[in-house]
PyMOL Python script that loads the backbone (N, CA, C, O; Angstrom):
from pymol import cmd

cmd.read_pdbstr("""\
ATOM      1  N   UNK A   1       7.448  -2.365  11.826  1.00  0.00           N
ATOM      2  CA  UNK A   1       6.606  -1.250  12.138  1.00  0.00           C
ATOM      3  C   UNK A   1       5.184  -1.776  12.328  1.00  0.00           C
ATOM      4  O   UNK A   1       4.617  -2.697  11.741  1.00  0.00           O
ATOM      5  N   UNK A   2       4.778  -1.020  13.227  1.00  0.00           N
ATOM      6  CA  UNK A   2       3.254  -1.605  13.784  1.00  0.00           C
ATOM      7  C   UNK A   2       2.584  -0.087  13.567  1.00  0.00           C
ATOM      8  O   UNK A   2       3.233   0.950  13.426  1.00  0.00           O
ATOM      9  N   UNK A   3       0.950  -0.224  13.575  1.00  0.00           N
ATOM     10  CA  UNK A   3       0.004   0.959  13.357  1.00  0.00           C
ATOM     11  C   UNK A   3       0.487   1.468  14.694  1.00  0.00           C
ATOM     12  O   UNK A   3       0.491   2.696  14.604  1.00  0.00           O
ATOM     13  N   UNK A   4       0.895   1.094  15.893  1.00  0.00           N
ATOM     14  CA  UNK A   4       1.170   1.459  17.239  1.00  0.00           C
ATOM     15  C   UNK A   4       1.990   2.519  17.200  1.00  0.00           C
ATOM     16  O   UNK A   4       1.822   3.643  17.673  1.00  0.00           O
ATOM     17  N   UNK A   5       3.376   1.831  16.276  1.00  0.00           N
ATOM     18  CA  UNK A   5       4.859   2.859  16.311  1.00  0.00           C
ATOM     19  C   UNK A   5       4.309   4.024  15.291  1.00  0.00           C
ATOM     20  O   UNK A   5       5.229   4.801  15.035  1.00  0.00           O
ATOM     21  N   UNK A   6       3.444   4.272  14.827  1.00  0.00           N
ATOM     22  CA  UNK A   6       3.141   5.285  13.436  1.00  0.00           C
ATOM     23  C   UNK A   6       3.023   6.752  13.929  1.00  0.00           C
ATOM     24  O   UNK A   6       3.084   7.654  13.093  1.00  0.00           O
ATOM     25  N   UNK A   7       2.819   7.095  15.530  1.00  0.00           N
ATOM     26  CA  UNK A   7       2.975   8.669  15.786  1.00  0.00           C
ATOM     27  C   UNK A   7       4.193   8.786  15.883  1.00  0.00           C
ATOM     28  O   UNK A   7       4.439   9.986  16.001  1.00  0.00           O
ATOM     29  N   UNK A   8       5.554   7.895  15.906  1.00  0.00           N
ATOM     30  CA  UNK A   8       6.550   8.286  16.172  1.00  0.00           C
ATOM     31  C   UNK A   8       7.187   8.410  15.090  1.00  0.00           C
ATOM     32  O   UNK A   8       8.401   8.513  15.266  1.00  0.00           O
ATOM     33  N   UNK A   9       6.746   8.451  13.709  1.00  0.00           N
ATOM     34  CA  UNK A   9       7.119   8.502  12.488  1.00  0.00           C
ATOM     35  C   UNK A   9       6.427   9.385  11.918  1.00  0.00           C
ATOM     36  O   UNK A   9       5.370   9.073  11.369  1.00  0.00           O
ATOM     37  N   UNK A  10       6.931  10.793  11.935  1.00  0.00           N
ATOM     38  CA  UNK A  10       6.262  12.242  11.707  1.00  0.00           C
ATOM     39  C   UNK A  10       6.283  12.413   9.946  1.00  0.00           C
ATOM     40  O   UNK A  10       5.891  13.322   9.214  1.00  0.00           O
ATOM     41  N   UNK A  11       6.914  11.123   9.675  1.00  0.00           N
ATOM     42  CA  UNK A  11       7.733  11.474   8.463  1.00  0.00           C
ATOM     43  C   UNK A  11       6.733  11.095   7.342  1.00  0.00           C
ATOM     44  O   UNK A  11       6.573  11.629   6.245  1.00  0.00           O
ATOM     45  N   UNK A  12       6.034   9.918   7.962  1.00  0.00           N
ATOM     46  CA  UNK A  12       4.692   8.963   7.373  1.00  0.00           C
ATOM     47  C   UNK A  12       3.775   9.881   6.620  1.00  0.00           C
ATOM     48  O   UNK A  12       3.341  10.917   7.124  1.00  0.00           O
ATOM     49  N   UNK A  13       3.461   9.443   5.285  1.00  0.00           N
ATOM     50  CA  UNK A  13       2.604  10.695   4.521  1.00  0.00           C
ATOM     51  C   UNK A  13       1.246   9.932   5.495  1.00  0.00           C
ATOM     52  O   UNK A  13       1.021   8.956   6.211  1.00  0.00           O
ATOM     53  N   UNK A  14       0.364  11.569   4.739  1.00  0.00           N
ATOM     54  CA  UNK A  14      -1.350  11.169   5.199  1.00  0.00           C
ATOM     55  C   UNK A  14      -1.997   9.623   5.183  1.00  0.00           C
ATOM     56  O   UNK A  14      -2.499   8.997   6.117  1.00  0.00           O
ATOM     57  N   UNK A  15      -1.806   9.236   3.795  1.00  0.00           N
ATOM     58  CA  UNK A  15      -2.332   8.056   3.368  1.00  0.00           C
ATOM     59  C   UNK A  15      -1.502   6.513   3.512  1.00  0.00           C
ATOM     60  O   UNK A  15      -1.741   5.432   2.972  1.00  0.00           O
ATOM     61  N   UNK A  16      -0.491   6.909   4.431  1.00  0.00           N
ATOM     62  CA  UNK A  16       0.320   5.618   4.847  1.00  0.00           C
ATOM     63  C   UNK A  16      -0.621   4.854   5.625  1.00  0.00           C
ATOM     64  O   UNK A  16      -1.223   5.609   6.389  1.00  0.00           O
ATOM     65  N   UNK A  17      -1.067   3.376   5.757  1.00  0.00           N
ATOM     66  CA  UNK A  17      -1.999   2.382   6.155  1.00  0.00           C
ATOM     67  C   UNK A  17      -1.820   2.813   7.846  1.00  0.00           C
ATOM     68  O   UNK A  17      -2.602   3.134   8.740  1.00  0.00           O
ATOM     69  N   UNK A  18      -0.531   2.649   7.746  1.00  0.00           N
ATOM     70  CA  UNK A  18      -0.290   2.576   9.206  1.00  0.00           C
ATOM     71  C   UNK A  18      -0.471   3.467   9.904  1.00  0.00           C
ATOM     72  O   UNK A  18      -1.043   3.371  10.990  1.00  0.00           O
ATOM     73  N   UNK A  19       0.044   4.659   9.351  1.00  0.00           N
ATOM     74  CA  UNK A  19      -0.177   6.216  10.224  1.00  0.00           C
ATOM     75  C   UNK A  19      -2.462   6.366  10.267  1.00  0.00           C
ATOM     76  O   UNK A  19      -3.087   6.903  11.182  1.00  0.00           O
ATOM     77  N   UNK A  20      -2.869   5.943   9.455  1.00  0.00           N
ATOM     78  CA  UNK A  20      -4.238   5.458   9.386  1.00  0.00           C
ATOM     79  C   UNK A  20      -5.069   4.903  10.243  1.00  0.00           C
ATOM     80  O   UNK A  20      -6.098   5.220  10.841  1.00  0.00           O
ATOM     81  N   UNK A  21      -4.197   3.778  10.131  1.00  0.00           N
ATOM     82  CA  UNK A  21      -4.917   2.634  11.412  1.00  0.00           C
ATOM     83  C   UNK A  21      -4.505   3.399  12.966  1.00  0.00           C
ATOM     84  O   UNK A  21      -5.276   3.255  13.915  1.00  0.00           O
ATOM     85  N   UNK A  22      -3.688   3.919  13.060  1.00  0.00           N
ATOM     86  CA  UNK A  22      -2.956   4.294  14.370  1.00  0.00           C
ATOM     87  C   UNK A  22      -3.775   5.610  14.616  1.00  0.00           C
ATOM     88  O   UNK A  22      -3.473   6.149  15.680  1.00  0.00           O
ATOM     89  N   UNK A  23      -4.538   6.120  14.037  1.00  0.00           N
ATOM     90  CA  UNK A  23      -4.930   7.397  13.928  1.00  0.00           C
ATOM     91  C   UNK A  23      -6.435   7.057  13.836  1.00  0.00           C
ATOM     92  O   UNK A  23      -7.039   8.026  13.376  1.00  0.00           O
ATOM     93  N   UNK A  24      -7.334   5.903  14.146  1.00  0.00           N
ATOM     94  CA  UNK A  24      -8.334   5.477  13.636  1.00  0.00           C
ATOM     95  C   UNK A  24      -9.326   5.639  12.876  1.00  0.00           C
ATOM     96  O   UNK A  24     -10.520   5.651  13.173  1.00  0.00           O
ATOM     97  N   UNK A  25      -8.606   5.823  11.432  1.00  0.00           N
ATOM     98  CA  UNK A  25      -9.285   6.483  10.421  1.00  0.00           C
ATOM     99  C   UNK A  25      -9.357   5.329   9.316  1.00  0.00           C
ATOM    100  O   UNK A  25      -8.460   4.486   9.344  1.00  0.00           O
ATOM    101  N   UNK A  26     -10.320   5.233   8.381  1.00  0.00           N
ATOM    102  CA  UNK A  26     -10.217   4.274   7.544  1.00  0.00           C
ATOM    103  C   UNK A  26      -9.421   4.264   6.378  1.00  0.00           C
ATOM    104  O   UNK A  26      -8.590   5.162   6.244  1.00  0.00           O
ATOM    105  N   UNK A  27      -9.537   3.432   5.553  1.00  0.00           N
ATOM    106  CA  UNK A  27      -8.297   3.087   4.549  1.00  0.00           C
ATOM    107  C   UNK A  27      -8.694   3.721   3.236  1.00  0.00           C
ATOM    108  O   UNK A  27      -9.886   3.472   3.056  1.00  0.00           O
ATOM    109  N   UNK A  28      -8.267   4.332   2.388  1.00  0.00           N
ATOM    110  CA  UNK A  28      -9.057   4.875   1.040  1.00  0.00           C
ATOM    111  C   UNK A  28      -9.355   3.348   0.667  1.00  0.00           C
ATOM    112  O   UNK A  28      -9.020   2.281   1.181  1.00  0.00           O
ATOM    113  N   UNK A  29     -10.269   3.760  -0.648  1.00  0.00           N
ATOM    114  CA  UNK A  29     -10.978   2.919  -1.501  1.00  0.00           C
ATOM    115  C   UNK A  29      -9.876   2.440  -2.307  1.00  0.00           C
ATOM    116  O   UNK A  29      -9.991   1.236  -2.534  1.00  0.00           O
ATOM    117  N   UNK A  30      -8.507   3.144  -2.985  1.00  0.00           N
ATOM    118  CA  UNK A  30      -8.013   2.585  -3.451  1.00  0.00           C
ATOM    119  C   UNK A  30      -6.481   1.255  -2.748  1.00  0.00           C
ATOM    120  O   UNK A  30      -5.642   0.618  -3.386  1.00  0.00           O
ATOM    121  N   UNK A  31      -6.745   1.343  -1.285  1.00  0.00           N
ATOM    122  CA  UNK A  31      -5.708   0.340  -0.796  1.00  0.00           C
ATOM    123  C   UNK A  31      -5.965  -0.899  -1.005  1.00  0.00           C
ATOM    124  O   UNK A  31      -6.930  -1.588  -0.673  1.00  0.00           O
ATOM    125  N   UNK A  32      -4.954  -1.150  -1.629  1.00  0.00           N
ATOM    126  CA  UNK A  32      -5.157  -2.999  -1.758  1.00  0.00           C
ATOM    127  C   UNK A  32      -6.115  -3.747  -0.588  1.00  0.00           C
ATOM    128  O   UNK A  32      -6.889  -4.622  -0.978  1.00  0.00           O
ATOM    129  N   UNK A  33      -6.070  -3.433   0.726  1.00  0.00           N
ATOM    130  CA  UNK A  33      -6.435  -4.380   1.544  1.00  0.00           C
ATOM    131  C   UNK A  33      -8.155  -3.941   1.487  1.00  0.00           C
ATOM    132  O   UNK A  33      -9.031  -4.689   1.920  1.00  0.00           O
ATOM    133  N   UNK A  34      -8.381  -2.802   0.966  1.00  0.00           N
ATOM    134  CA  UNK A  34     -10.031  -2.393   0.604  1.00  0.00           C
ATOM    135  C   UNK A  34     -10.227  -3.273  -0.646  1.00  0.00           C
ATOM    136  O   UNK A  34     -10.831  -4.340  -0.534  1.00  0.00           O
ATOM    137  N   UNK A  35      -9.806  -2.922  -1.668  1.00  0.00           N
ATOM    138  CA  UNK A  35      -9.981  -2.775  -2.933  1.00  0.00           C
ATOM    139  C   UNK A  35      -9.939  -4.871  -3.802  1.00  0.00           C
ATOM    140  O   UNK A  35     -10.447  -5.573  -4.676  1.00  0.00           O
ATOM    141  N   UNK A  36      -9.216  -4.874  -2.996  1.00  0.00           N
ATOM    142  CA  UNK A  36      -8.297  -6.085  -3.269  1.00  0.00           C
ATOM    143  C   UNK A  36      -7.321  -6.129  -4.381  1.00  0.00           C
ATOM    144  O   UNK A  36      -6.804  -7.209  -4.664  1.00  0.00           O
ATOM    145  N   UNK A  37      -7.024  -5.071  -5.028  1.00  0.00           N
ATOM    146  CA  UNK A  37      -6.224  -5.035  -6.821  1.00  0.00           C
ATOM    147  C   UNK A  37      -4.939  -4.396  -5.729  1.00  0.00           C
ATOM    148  O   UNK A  37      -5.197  -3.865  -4.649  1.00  0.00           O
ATOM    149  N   UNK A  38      -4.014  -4.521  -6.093  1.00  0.00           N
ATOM    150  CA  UNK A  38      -2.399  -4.294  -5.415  1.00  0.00           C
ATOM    151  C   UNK A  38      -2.009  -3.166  -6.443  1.00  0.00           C
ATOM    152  O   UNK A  38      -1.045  -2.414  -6.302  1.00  0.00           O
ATOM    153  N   UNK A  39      -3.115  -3.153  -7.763  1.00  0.00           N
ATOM    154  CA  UNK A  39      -2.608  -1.988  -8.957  1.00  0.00           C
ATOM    155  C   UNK A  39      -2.743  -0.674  -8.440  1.00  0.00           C
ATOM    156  O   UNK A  39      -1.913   0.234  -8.490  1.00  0.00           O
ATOM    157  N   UNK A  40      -4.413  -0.664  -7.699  1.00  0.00           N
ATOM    158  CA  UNK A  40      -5.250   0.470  -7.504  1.00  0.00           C
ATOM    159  C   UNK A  40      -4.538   1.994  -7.080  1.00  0.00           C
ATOM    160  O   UNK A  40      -4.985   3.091  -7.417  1.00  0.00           O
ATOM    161  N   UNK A  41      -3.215   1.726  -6.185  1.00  0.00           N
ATOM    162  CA  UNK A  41      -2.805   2.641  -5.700  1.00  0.00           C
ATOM    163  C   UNK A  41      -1.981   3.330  -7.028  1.00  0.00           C
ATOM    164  O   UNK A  41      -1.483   4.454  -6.971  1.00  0.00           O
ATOM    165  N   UNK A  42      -1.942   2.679  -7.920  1.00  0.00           N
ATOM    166  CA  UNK A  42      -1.141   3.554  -9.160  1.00  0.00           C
ATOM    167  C   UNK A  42      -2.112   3.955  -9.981  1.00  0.00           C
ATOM    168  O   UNK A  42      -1.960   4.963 -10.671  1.00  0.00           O
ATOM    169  N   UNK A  43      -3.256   3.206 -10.014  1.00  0.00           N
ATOM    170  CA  UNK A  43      -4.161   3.874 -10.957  1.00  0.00           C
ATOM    171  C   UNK A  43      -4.975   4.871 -10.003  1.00  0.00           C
ATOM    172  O   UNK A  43      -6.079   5.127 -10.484  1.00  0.00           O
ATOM    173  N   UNK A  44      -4.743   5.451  -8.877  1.00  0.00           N
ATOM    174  CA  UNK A  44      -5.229   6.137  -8.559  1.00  0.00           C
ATOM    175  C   UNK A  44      -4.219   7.468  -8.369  1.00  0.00           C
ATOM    176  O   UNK A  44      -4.440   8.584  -7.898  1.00  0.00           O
ATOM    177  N   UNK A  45      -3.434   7.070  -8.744  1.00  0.00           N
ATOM    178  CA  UNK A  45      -1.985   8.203  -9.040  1.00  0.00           C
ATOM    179  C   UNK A  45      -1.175   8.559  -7.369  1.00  0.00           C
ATOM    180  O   UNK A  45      -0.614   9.608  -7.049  1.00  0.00           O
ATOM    181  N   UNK A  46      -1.313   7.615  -6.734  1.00  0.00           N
ATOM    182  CA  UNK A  46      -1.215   7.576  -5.233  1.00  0.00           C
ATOM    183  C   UNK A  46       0.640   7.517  -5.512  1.00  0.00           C
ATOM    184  O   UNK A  46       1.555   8.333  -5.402  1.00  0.00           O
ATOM    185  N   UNK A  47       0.546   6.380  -5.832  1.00  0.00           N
ATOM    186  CA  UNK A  47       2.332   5.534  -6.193  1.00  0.00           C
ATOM    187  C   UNK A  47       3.261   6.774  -6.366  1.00  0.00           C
ATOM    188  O   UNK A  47       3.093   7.864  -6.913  1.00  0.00           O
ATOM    189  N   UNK A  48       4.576   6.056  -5.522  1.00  0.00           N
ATOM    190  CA  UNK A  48       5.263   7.074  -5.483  1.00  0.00           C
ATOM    191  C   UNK A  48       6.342   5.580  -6.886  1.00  0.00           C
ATOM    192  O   UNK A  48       7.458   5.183  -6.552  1.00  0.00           O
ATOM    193  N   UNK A  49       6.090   5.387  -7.401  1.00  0.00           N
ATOM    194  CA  UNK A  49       6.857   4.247  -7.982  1.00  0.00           C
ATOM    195  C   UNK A  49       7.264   5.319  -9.697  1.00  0.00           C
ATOM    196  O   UNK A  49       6.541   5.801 -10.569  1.00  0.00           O
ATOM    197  N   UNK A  50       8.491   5.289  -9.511  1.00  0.00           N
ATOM    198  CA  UNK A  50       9.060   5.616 -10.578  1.00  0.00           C
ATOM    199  C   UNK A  50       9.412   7.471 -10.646  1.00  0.00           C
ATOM    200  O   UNK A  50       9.829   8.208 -11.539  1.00  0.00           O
ATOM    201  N   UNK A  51       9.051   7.661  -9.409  1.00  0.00           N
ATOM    202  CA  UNK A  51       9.380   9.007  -9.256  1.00  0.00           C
ATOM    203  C   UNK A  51      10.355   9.327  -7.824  1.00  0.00           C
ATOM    204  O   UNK A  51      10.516  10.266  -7.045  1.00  0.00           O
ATOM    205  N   UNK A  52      10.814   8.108  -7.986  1.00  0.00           N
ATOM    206  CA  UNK A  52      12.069   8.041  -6.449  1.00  0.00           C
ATOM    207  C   UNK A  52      13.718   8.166  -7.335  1.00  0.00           C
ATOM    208  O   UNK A  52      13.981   7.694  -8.441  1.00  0.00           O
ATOM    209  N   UNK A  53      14.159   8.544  -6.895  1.00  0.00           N
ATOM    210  CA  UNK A  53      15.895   8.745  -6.957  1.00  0.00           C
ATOM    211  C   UNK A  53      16.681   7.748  -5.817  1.00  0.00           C
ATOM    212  O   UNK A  53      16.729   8.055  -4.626  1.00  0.00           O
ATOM    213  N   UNK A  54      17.252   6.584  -6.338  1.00  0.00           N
ATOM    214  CA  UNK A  54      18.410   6.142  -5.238  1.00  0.00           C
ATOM    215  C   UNK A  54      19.719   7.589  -4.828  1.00  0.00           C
ATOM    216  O   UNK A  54      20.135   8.543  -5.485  1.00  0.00           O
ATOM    217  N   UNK A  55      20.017   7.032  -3.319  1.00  0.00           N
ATOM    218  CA  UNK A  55      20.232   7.701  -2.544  1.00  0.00           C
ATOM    219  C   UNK A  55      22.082   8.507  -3.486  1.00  0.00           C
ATOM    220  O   UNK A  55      22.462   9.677  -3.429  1.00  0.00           O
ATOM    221  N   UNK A  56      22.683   7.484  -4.111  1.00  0.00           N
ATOM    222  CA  UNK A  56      23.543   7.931  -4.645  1.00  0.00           C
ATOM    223  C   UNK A  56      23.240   8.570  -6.182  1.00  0.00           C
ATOM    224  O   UNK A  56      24.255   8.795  -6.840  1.00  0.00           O
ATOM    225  N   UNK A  57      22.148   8.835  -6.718  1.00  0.00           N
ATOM    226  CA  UNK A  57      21.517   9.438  -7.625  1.00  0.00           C
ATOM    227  C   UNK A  57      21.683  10.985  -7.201  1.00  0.00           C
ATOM    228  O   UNK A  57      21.973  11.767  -8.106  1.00  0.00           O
ATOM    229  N   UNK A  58      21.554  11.389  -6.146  1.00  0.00           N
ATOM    230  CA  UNK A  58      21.714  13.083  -5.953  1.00  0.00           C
ATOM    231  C   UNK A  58      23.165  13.121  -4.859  1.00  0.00           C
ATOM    232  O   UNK A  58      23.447  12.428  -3.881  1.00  0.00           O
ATOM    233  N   UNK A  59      23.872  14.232  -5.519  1.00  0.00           N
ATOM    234  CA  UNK A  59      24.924  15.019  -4.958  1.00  0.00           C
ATOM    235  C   UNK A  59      25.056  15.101  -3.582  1.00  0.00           C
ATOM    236  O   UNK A  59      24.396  16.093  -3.274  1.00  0.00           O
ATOM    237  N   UNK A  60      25.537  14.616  -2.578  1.00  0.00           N
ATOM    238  CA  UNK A  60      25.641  14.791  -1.112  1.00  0.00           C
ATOM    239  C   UNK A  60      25.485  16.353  -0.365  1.00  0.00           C
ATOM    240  O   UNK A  60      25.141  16.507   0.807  1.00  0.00           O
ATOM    241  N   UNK A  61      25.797  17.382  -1.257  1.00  0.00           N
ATOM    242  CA  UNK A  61      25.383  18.344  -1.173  1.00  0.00           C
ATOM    243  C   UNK A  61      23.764  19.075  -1.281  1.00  0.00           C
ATOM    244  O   UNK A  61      23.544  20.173  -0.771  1.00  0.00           O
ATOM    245  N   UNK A  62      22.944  18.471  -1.847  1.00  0.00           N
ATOM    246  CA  UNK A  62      21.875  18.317  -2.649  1.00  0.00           C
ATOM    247  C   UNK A  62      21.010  17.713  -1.858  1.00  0.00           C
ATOM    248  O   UNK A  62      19.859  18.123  -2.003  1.00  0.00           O
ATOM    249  N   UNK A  63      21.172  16.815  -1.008  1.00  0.00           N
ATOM    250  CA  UNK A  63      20.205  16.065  -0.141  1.00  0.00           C
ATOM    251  C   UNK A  63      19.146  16.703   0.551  1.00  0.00           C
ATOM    252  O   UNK A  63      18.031  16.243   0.800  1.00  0.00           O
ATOM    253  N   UNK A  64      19.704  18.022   0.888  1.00  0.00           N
ATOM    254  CA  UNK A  64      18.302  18.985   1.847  1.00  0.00           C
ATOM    255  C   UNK A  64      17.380  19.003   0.729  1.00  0.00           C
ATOM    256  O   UNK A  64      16.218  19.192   1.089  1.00  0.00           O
ATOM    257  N   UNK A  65      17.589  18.827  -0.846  1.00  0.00           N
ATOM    258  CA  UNK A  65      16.982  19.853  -1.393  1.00  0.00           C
ATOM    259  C   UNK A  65      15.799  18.321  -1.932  1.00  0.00           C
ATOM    260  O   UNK A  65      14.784  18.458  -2.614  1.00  0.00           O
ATOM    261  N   UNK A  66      16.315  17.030  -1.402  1.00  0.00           N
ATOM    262  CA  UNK A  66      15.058  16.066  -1.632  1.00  0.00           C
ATOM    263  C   UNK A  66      15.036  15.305  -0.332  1.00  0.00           C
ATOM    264  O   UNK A  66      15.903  15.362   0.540  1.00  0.00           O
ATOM    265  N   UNK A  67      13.849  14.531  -0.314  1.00  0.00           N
ATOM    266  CA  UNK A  67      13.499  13.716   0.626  1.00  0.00           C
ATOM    267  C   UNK A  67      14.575  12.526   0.913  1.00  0.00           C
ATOM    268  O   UNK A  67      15.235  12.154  -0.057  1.00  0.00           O
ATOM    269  N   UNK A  68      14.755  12.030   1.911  1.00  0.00           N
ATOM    270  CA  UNK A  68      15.413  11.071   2.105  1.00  0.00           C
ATOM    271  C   UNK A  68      14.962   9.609   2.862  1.00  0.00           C
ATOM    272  O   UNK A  68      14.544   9.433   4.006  1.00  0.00           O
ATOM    273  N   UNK A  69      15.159   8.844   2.001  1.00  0.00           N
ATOM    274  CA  UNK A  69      13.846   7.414   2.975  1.00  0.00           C
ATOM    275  C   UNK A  69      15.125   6.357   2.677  1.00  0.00           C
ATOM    276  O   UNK A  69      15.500   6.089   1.536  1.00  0.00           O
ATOM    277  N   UNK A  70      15.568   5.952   3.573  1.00  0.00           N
ATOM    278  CA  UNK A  70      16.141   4.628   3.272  1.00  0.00           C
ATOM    279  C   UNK A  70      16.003   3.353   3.787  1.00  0.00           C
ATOM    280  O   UNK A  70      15.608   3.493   4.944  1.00  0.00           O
ATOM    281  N   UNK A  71      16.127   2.170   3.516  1.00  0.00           N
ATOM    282  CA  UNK A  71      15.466   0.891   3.358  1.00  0.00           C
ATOM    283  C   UNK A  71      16.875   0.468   4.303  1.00  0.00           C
ATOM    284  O   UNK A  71      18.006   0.944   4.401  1.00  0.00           O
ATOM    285  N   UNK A  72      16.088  -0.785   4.980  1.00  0.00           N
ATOM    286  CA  UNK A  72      17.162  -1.633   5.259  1.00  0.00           C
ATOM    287  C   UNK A  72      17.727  -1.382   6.732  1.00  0.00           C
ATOM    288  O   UNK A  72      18.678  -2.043   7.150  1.00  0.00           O
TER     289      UNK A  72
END
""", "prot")
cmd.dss("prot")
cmd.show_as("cartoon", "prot")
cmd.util.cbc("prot")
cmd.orient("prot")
């Protein structure tokens, strides 16, 4: 993925780097590539880290009712 491909990814929150750069807006204060700390985005309560469910964690029925992002 390039800042280029980022309008075609509707899915991209506000503060994704890429949907950012592609949108020519600057980077918050807390992105690593500002900030230089790789922590900042959790101490700024940004992180989605530890509040994700693997994909076989919810009911196949159940899926509308969360987000779905998969890797790979």
């Amino acid at each position: 993925m390039t800042p280029a491909d980022a309008e075609s990814f509707a899915w991209l929150p506000p503060t994704c780097a890429y949907r950012l750069v592609a949108e020519g807006e600057d980077l918050p204060p807390w992105h690593h590539l500002i900030c230089g700390d790789p922590k900042a985005v959790h101490k700024a309560g940004i992180s989605q880290a530890g509040r994700m469910l693997a994909e076989d964690a919810v009911d196949e029925d159940d899926w509308e009712e969360h987000i779905i992002f998969r890797v790979g």
